[in-house]
N, C-alpha and C positions, 0 to 999 in steps of 0.2 A: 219512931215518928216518921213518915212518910214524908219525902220532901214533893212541896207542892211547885209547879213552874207560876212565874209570872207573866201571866197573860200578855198583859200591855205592853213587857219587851219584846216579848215574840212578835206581836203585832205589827209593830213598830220596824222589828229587821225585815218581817217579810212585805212590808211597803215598799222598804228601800231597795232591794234586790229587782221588785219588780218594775221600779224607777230607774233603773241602772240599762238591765234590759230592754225598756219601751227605748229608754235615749240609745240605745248600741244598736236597735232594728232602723230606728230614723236615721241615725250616721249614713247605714250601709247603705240603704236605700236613696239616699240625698247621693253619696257618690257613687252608687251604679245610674243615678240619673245624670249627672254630670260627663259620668264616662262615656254612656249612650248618647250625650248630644254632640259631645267632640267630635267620635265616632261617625256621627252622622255628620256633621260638617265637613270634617276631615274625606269622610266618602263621596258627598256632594264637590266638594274641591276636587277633587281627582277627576271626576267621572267626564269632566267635557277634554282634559288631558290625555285621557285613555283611548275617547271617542276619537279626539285628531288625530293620535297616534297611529290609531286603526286605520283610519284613511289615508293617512299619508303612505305607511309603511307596509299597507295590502295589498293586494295584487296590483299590477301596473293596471292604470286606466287607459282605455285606447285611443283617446284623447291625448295622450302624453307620450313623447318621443323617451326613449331611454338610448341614454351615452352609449357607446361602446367604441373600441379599438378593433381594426380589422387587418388581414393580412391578405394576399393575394400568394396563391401556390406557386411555387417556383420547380421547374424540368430540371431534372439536372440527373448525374451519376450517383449515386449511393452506392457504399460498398455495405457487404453483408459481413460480420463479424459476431463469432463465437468465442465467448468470454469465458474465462479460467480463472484459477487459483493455483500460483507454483512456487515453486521453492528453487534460488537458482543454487546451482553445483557444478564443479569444477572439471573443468572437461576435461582433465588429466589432475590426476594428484599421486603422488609419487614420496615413501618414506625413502628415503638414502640407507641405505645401512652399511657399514663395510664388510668385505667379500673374506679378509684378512685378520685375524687377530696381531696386536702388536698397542703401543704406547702413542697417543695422539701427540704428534709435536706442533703440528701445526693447522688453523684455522684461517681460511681465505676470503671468507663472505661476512657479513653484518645481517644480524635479524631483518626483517623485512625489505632486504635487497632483492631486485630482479636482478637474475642468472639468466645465462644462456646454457643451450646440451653444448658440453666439453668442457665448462668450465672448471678448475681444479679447485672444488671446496673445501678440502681437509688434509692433510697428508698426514700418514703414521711410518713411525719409526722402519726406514727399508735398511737396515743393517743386518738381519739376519736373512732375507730374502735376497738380496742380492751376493752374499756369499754362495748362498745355493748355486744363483744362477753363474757363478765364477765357474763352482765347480763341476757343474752341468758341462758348462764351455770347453773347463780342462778333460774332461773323459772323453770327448767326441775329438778332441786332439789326439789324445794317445791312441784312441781306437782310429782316427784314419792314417795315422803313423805305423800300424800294424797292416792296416788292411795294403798301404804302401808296399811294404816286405813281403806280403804274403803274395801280391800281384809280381814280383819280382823274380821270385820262386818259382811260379807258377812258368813264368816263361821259359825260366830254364829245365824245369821237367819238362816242357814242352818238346823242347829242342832234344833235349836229349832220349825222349821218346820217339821222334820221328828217325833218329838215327840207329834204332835200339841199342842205344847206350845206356837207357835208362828204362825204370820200369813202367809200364803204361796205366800200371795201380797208384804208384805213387803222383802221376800226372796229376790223375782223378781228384785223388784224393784234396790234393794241394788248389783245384778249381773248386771242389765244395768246400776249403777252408775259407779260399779266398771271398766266396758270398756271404760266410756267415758272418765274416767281417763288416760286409757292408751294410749285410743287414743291423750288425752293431751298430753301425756309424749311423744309419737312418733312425733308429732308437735315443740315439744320444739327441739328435737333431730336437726329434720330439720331445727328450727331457729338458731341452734348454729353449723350447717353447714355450711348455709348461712354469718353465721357472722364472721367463720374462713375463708369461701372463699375472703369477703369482706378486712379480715384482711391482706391476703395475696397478695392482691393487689397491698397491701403499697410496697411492694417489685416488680419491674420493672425487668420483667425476660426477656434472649433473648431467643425469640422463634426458632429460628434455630444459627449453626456458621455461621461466615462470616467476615466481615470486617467494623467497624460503620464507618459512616458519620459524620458530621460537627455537633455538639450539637446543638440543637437548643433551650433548658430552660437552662439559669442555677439555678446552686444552689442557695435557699433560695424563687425562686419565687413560686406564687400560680400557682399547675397544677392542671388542668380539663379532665375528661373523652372526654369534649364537643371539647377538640382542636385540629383541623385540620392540625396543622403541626406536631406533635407529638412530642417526644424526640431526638429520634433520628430515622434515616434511617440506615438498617443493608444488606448489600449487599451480596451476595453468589459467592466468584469469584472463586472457589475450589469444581465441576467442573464449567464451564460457557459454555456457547452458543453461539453460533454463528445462527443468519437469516441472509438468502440471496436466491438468485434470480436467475430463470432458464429461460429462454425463454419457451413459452409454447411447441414448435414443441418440445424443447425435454422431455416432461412431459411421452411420450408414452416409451421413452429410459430409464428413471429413475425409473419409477414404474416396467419395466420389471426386471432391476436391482438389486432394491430394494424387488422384492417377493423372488428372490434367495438366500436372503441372507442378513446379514448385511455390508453397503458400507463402504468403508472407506472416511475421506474428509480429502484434508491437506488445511491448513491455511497459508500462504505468513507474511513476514513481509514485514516495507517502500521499502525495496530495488526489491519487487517484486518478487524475485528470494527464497529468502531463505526458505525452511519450518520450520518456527517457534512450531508447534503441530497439533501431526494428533489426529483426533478425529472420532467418528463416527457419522451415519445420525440416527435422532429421528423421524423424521416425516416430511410427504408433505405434505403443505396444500390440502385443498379439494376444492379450488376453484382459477380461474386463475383472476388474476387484470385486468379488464377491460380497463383502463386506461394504462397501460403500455405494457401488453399485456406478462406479465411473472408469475410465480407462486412461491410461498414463500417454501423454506427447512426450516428446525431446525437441526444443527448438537450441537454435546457435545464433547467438548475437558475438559480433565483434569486439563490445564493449571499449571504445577508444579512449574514453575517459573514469574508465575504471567508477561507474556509477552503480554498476551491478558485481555482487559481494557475497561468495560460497555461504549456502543458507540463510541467504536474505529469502523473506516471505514477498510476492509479488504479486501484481495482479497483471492478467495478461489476456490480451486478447488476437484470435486467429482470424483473418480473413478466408473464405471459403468462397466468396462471389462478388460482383458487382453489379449491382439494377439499372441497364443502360435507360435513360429518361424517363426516371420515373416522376411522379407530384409526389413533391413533400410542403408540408405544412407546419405550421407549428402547433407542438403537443397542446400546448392550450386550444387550440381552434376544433379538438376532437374530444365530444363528452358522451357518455354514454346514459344511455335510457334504457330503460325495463325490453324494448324491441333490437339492441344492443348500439352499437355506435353511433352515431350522426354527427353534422355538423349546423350550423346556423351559416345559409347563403343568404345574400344583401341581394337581391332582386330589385326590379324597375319600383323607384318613389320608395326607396331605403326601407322598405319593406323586406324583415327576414324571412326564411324560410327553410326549418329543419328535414335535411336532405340524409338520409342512410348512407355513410360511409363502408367500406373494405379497409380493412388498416392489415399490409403487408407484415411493416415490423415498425417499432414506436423506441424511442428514448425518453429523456428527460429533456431534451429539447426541439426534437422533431422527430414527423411520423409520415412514413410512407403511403400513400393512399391508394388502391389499388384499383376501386371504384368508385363512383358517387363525385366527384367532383375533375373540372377541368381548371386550364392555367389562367381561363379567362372569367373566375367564380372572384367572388370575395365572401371572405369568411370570417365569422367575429370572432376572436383570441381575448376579448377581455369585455368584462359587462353581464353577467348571466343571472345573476341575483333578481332582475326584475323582467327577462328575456323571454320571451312564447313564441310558438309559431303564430306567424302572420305577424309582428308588433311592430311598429315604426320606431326606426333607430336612425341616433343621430352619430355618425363616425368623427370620431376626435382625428387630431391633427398629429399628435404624440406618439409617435414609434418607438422611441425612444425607450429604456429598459429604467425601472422607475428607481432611485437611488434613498438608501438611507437618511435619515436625518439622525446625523450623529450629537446634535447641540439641537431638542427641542426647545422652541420659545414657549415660554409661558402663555397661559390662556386669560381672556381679557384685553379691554383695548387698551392704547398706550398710556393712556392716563395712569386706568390702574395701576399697571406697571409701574411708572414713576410714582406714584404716591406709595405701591407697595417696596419699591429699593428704596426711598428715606425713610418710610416707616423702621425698615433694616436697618439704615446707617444710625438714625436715631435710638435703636434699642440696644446696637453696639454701642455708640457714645456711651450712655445709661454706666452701661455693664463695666467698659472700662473705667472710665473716669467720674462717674456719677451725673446727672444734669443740670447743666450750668459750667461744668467745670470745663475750662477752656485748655488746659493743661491734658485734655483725656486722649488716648493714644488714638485713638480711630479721629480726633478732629472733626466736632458737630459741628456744621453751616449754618448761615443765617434763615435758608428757607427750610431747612429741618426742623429750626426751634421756633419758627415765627407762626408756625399755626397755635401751639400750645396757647402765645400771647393772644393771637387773634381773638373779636369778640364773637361771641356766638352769633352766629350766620351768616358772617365773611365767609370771601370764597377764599379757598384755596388755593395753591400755587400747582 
C-alpha cells in the first residue's frame, strides 16, 4: 500500500515558512532604512564642521597676518671643524719584565699606582749575582798584582840590557808579557761591569712615569727573563692620544691645514656636546684604509684630569680654518625648496619675502651664509606652516628658547576641574570606607556628599 502525504499539512508549513521570510525581508529592510537615515544625519552633522575646518586650516588668507619669531644675522668668526670618530691610546705603554732569572723577594708599588722612570718596583733575590760580581772584583786584583811584578821585571831587563849584562831577547820578551797583563786587567775590568750590570738587574726599574697595571707575579715566585707576560704593564696616560679617522676626500683639506701650522683638535665627552681637552694634531698617516676608505690622525691632549682612558671610544673633532666675518643665522631661518635653499626676509610693512640663500657650512644650531642675505635682513626662524612669499606677518616678542611642560594641566575650565577632583575624592571615599561612612580613610567632605542630597536642579558648588 502506497503511502499517500496529507495535503493540508504540507500546506500549512509552507505558509509559515513563507510568513517567516516576508517578516525577515521587512526587519532588514526597516533597519537598513534606520541605518541610512542616522547615516544621513550623522553626515549632514559633520559637513558644516568639515566646511570650517577647511577654511580655517587652508591656505593663509591675505587678509590675515600669520605669527612668526625672527632673527637678525650676526658678523662674527666662525671656526671650520672636521669631525672624527677615535679611539684614545696610550702614548707609551710599556710591559716590565726582568732582565735576570732569580726568586721575587720583594714588591714596591700597589696596582693602579702612578710611578715615575727610576723607580725601584720589584727586586729579586741578588745573592748569587753579586758573588759573581765579588769575584769578577777579586781576579782583576790578582791580575793587576801580576801585571805589578811583571812591570818590575821588565825594568830590570831593561837596565840590564843597556849595560849588556843582560839579554836584549829577554828585555823583549818581559815588555810583551808585561801588555798581556794589562790587557788581562782591562778584561777583568769589563767582567766586573758586566757583573754590576747583571747585579743591577735584581732591581726591577720603571722605564718611563705612568700608571701600573694589574700585577701579574707575585712575591716570593721564580721570575725569568724568558716570561712573556712580564710584571707588570706601565701605562703613559699624562699626555695620551688620541687615533681617529677622516674620510679620504678630506685628506687634501687637512694636509693643507696642517703645512700652515699646528691644528688644534678638541675631544667630546658621553654627552657629545661637551669639550672635555683640546689637544693638538701629531701626525697623518701616510696611507688611506682601503677597506673603509678613510685615513688615520694622531692627536696629543695633556689630559690633566685623567678624563680620557686607553681605549675609550671618542668623538673628536679637528679645526682646519676660521671664516673671518662671516653671517651666520640660525639653522631654523634656512629652509629649502625644489630651486634649493632660501630664507623668508621681513621687508617694508612686515611683508616677507623668500630670498635664495648660499649656505657655507650648517649645524644643528647655526648656518653660515655666504650669499643672499646681509647683517641688516631680518629672517623668520619660526612660523612656516601658514608662510608664502609676499604674506604679512606679525613678529612676536619671544626669543626666548621654548621650555617643556613637565606637569601638563588638565583640559577644561576650572570649574570642571574642581567638580572633576571631588568627583575623585568622592569615589575614593566610596571605595575605601563605603558612603556615608565617616570612619572612611580618604575623609568625604561636606561639599563632596552635599550634591548627592541636593534636589534636582540646584546648582552646584
Amino acid at each position: 500500500m502506497l503511502f499517500k502525504p496529507d495535503m493540508k499539512t504540507a500546506g500549512d508549513g509552507v505558509i509559515k515558512v513563507a510568513g517567516k521570510a516576508r517578516r525577515r525581508v521587512v526587519s532588514i529592510t526597516v533597519l537598513l532604512l534606520i541605518l541610512g537615515g542616522l547615516g544621513y544625519i550623522g553626515w549632514r552633522a559633520m559637513q558644516p564642521q568639515q566646511g570650517g575646518g577647511d577654511s580655517r586650516r587652508g591656505g593663509f588668507r591675505p587678509d590675515m597676518t600669520v605669527p612668526v619669531l625672527a632673527a637678525t644675522p650676526k658678523i662674527e668668526d666662525v671656526p671650520v671643524y672636521l669631525d672624527g670618530v677615535g679611539a684614545v691610546r696610550a702614548l707609551n705603554n710599556v710591559t716590565v719584565r726582568a732582565q735576570v732569572d732569580g726568586k721575587l723577594i720583594k714588591v714596591n708599588f700597589k696596582e693602579g699606582q702612578d710611578v715615575k722612570a727610576g723607580d725601584i718596583l720589584a727586586e729579586i733575590d741578588p745573592v748569587l749575582y753579586k758573588a759573581l760580581y765579588d769575584q769578577a772584583v777579586a781576579k782583576k786584583a790578582q791580575d793587576e798584582a801580576t801585571l805589578a811584578n811583571s812591570k818590575l821585571d821588565l825594568i830590570r831587563y831593561e837596565q840590564l840590557a843597556q849595560s849588556n849584562a843582560g839579554s836584549k831577547q829577554q828585555a823583549d820578551t818581559q815588555r810583551a808579557l808585561v801588555a798581556q797583563q794589562e790587557a788581562l786587567v782591562k778584561a777583568d775590568q769589563a767582567a766586573i761591569d758586566n757583573a754590576a750590570a747583571t747585579l743591577s738587574y735584581t732591581n726591577i726599574v720603571a722605564p718611563l712615569s705612568g700608571r701600573a697595571g694589574l700585577r701579574q707575579v707575585d712575591q716570593g715566585n721564580i721570575i725569568h727573563a724568558s716570561d712573556t707576560t712580564g710584571l707588570v704593564v706601565i701605562t703613559q696616560l699624562q699626555p695620551i692620544a688620541v687615533l681617529f679617522s677622516l674620510p679620504q676626500q678630506q685628506i687634501t683639506r687637512a694636509n693643507a691645514a696642517a703645512a700652515k701650522g699646528t691644528l688644534s683638535v678638541d675631544v667630546f665627552g658621553h654627552d657629545g656636546v661637551t669639550v672635555i681637552d683640546t689637544g693638538t694634531l701629531t701626525g697623518i698617516d701616510n696611507q688611506v684604509d682601503q677597506t673603509t676608505g678613510t685615513v688615520k690622525l694622531k692627536a696629543e691632549f695633556p689630559n690633566p684630569s685623567y678624563q680620557l682612558w686607553p681605549g675609550q671610544f671618542v668623538n673628536v673633532r679637528l679645526k682646519v680654518d676660521t671664516l673671518k666675518d662671516a653671517t651666520v643665522v640660525p639653522t631654523s631661518a634656512v629652509q629649502r625648496g625644489p630651486a634649493g635653499t632660501f630664507s623668508y626676509v621681513i621687508g617694508e610693512g612686515d611683508i616677507v619675502k623668500a630670498v635664495p640663500v648660499t649656505v657655507t657650512q650648517q649645524n644643528e644650531l647655526s648656518a653660515v651664509i655666504a650669499k643672499g642675505l646681509s647683517a641688516s635682513d631680518r629672517v623668520v626662524t619660526t612660523g612656516f606652516a601658514n608662510l608664502s612669499d609676499g604674506a604679512k606677518v606679525s613678529v612676536g616678542t619671544n626669543t626666548g628658547e621654548p621650555t617643556a611642560d613637565l606637569a601638563p594641566r588638565k583640559r577644561g575650565g576650572s570649574k570642571g576641574s574642581d567638580a572633576g577632583e571631588r568627583r575623585s575624592k568622592r569615589g575614593q571615599g566610596q571605595q575605601h570606607g563605603g558612603e556615608g561612612n565617616p570612619s572612611a580613610p580618604m575623609g568625604q567632605t561636606a561639599p563632596a556628599a552635599g550634591p548627592s542630597n541636593a534636589p534636582q536642579g540646584a546648582k552646584q558648588p
